[in-house]
N, C-alpha and C positions, 0 to 999 in steps of 0.2 A: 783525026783520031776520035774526036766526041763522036763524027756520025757514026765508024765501027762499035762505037760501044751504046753507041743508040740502038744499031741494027737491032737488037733482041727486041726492040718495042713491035718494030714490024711482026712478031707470032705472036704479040698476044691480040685478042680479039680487042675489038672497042669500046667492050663496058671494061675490060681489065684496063683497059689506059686510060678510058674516064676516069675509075676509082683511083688509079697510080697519080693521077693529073691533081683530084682532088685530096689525095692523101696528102702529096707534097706541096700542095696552097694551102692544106691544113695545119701543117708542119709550121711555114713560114709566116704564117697569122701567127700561131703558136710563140714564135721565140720574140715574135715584133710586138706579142702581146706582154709575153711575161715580160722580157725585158728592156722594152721600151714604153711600152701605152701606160701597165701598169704601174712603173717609179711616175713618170707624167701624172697619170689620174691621180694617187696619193699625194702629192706636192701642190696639185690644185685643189685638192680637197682643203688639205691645210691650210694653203692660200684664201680660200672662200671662208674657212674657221675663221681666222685673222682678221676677214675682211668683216664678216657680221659682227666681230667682237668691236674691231674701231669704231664699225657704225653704232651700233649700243651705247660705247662710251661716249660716242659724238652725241648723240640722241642724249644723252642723259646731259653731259657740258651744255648744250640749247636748250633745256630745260632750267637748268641754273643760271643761266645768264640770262635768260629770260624772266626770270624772278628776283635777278640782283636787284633794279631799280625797287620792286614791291618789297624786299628786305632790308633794305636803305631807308627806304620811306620810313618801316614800322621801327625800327635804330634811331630814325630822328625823330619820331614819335616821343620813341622811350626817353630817351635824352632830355627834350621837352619837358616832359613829367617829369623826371626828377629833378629838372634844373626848380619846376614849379614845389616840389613835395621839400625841397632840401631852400630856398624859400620861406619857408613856412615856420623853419628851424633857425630860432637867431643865435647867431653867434655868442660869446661871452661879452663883447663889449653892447652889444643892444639888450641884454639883461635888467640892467640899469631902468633904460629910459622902459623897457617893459612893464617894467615895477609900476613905475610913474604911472603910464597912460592904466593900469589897472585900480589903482588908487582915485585916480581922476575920473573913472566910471561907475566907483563904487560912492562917492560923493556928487557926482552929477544926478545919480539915482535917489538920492536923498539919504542914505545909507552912516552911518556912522563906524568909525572903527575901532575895536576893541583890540585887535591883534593881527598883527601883518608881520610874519617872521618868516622869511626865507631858509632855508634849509641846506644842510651840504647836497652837492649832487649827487647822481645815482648812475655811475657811465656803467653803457651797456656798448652792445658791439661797434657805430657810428655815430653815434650820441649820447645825450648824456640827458638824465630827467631832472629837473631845477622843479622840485618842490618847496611851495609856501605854505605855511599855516596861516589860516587866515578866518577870522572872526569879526559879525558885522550888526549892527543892531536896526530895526526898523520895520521897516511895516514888509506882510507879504507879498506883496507885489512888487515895491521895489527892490525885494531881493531877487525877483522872477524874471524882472528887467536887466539885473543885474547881471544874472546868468547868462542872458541872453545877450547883451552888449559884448560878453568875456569869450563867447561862442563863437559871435559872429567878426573877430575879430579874424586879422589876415594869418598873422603869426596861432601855432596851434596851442591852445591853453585847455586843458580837460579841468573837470569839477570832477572831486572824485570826495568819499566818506563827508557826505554834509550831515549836520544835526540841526533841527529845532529845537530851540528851548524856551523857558521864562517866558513863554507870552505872556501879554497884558492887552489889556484892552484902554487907551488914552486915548480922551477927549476925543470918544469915536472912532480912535483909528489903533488899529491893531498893530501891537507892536513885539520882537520875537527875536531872538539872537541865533542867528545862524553862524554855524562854526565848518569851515570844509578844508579841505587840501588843492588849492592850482596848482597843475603840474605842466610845465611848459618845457620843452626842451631844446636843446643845442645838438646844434652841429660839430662833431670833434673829428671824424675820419680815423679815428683809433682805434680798434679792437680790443676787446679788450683779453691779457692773456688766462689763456686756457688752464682751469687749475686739476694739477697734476693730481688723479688719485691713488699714487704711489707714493708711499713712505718711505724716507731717505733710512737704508740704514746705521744700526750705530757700529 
């Protein structure tokens, strides 16, 4: 039966059967394209989306983990420093022997004292400022020493509003009362709280 219904090819000439031959391999390109190549080619398209995007985030992940060890390092840097800067800050019971060894530098420098009074403290956010008033008599330079001993100490003590006054001039050596504030501070880890500027009301 197919070849009875073939026979009609036999009248047409042979470009009409070329053309008929290549109409219907056009046809069948056609439906294996639309509805096979083309869902294919989209799903790989996607799939290769997918794939540049893992690779980017891989690329980026080897880039961070490549710099963990350099971000660790500068963390134990930091850490370091502040174990050093917080150091620096005594506590409330080395307050005390602070006083002392500041006393004992103010008289090693030949210095005499007219007033040494400590003061209440002044907490701020991690710490706290322990101001002394502190008044000294004696020649200029050993107040300059003096300064200088209190500076170059390990714990941090500032000089802060000094005055000169009363010089005199004894037996050749200049003599002059200096009056200033040391301010030294502690270590508290307290913050301190945040004051509300809203008004309760009645």
């Amino acid at each position: 039966m197919a070849e009875l219904k073939l026979n009609f090819l036999h009248s047409y000439s042979p470009l009409k059967r070329a053309l008929l031959l290549l109409l219907i391999i056009a046809t069948i390109a056609g439906i294996f394209t639309y509805f096979i190549y083309m869902p294919k080619f989209k799903e790989v398209e996607k799939l290769e989306k997918k794939l540049k995007q893992a690779q980017i985030k891989l690329h980026q992940t080897q880039q961070i983990a490549s710099q963990l060890p350099k971000f660790e390092a500068e963390i134990e840097k930091l850490n370091l420093a502040l174990k050093k800067a917080l150091n620096k800050l005594p506590d409330n019971k080395e307050i005390p022997a602070l006083l002392l060894k500041i006393t004992k530098l103010g008289k090693d420098s030949k210095l005499t004292f007219n007033l040494f009074q400590p003061l209440a403290s002044r907490n701020q956010d991690f710490y706290a400022e322990v101001p002394i008033d502190i008044e000294v008599q004696g020649s200029y330079h050993a107040v300059g020493r003096f300064f200088n001993q209190i500076c170059a100490m390990p714990r941090i003590v500032n000089i802060n509003n000094y005055n000169l006054s009363d010089y005199q001039l004894v037996e050749g050596e200049d003599l002059l009362k200096t009056r200033f504030q040391a301010v030294t501070y502690t270590f508290t880890n307290k913050k301190t709280p945040e004051k509300s500027g809203k008004k309760k009301k009645r």
